[in-house]
N, C-alpha and C positions, 0 to 999 in steps of 0.2 A: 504494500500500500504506500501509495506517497508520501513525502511530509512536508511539513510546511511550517517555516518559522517564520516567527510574527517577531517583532518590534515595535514599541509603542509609549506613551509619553502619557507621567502620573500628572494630574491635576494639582494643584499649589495647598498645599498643609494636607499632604495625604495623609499621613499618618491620620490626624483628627480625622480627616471627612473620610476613611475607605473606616473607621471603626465599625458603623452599625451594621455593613457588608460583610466585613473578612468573615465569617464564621460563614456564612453561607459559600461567600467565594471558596474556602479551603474544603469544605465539603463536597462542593462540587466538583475542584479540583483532585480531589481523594476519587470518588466515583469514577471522574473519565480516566485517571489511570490506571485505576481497577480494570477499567474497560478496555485501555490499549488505548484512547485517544487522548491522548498525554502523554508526553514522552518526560517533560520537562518545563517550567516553568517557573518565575522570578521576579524580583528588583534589582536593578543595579543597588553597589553600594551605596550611591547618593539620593536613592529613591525617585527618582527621574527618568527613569527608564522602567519595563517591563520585558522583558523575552522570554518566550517561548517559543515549543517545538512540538507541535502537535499532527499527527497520524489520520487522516483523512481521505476516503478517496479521490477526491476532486475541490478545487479550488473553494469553491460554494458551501461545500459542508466545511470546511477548511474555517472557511467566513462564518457560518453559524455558529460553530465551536468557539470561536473569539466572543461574537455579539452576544450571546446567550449566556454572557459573563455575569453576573452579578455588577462587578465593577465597571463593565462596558456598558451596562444600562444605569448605572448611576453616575454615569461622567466622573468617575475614578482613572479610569483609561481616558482619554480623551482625545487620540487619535493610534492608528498602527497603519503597521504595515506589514503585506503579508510576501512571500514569498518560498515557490517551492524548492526543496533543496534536495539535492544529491548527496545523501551518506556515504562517503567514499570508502570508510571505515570507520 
């Protein structure tokens, strides 16, 4: 199955405003690895970034998997970018 890693840019005082989210986002994040659709995902250490590596078969589910974030629907994420990658090892 393809993969696809996303980059993407936290909203300003995330710590504060991602609080009443994160339990649901880590939850959910717990699940789609459980499931194979997560490979991997984060913050930079300066909290300003996001990356992830998520398992998809096609671009569009790819895109679902991002938006159906908890923190993507609460403008916690507030922009990314997706792109598919070749695991060379």
């Amino acid at each position: 199955m393809p993969k696809y890693v996303m980059w993407g840019s936290y909203c300003e005082n995330v710590v504060e405003k991602r609080a009443p989210y994160r339990q649901s986002h880590l939850d959910r994040l717990a699940q789609l690895k459980a499931a194979g659709s997560v490979v991997t995902l984060g913050p930079t250490q300066d909290l300003t970034m996001v990356f992830g590596v998520y398992d998809a078969p096609d671009e569009a589910a790819a895109r679902t998997l991002v938006e159906e974030d908890p923190y993507w629907s609460a403008g916690i994420w507030t922009e990314y970018h997706l792109k598919e990658w070749i695991q060379a090892f």
